[in-house]
C-alpha distance (Angstrom), angle and dihedral (degrees) to the residues before:
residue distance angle dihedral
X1 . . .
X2 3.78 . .
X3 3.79 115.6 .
X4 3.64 119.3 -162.8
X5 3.81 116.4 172.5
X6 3.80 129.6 -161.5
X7 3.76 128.2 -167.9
X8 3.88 128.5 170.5
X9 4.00 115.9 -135.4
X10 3.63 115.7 -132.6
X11 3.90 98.0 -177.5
X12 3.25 157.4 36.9
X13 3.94 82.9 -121.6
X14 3.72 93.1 48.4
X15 3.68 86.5 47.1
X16 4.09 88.7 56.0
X17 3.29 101.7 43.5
X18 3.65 88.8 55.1
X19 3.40 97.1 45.7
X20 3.80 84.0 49.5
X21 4.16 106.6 49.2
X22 3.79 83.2 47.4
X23 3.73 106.9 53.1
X24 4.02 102.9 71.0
X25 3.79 116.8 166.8
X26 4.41 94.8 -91.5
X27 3.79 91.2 48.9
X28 4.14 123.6 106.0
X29 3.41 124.5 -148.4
X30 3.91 129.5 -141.0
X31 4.36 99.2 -160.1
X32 4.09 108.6 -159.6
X33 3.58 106.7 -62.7
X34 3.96 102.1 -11.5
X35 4.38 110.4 143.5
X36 3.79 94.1 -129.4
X37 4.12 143.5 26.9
X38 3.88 115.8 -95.5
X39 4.02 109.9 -145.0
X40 3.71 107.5 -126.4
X41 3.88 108.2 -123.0
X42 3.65 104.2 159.9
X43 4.11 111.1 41.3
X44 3.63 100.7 -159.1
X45 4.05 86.8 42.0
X46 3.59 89.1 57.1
X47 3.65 103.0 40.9
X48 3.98 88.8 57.8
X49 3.65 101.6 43.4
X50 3.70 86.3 48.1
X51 3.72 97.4 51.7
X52 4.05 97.2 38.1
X53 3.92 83.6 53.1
X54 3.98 100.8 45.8
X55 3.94 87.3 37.1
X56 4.11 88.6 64.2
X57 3.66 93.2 56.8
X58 3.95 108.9 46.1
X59 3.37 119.4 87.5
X60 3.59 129.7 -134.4
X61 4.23 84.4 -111.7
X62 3.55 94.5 50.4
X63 3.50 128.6 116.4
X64 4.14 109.0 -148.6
X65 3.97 108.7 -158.3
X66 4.06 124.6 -175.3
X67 3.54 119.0 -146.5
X68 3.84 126.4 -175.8
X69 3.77 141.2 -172.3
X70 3.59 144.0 170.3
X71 3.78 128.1 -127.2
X72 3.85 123.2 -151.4
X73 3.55 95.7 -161.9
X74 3.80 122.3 67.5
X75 3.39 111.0 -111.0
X76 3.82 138.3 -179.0
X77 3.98 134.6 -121.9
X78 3.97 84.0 -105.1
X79 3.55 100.1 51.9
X80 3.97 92.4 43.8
X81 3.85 85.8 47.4
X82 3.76 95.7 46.3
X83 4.09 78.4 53.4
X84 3.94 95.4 55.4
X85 3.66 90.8 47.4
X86 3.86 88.9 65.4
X87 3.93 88.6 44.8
X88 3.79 96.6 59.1
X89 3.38 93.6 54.9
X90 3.79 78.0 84.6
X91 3.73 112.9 10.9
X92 3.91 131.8 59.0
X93 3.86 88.2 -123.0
X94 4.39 101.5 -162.7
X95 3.88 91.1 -175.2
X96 3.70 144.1 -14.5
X97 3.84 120.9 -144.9
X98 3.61 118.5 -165.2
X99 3.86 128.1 173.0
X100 4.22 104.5 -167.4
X101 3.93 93.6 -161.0
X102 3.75 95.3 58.4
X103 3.87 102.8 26.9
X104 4.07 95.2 -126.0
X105 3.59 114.0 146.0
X106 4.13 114.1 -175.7
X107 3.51 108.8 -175.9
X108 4.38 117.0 -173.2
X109 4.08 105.1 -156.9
X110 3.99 132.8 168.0
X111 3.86 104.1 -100.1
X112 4.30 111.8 -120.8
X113 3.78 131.1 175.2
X114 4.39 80.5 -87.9
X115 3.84 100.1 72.2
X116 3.83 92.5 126.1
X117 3.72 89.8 59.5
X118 3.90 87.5 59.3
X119 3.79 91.1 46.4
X120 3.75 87.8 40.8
X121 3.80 101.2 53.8
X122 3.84 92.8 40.7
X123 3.88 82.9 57.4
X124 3.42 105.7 48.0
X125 4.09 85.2 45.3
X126 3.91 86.9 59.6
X127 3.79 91.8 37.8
X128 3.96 87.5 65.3
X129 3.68 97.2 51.7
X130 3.72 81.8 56.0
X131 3.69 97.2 50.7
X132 3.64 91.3 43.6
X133 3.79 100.2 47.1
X134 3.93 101.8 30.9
């Protein structure tokens, strides 16, 4: 079963405590428009430089959604990456959160009239590790 969840972010606070329950030491971070993951050492670290750095680039018009998934297969910070750079080609993707051991990917984009696209790729993505595995 392929679980794809979707939640609108109403606040800055929202958008923190996100940020925050999602950032455990093991987790890498892909910031706005960065070329490569950063491994989060230092939680607290993380959680701010995140925020200040996503908090520059919304708008006060800007609707700030979270999406999440979970993988079955393992995959790596490249492949993930590699991933993302097919989702921005229609999403304002702020940051990508992936933890590798447990396959959950929380990604924090700029909503637009092309959500379903988001939701649509993401599926199709998880659809194939179905098709390949099952």
């Amino acid at each position: 079963m392929i679980f794809i969840r979707t939640k609108i972010i109403f606040s800055f606070e929202d958008l923190k405590n996100i940020i925050s329950e999602n950032t455990q030491i093991g987790t890498s971070y892909l910031l706005l428009d960065e070329p490569y993951f950063e491994d989060i050492e230092r939680q607290v670290k993380a959680v701010r430089d995140i925020f200040i750095e996503i908090s520059k680039v919304i708008e006060p018009m800007n609707i700030v959604k979270q999406i999440s998934f979970k993988t079955k297969d393992k995959y790596t910070t490249k492949q993930i990456y590699d991933f993302v750079q097919i989702l921005r080609q229609t999403s304002n993707i702020l940051v990508t959160l992936f933890n590798a051991k447990n396959g959950v990917c929380n990604i924090l984009f700029i909503s637009n009239k092309e959500d379903y696209l988001l939701k649509q790729h993401i599926r199709e993505f998880l659809d194939l590790e179905v098709d390949i595995n099952g």
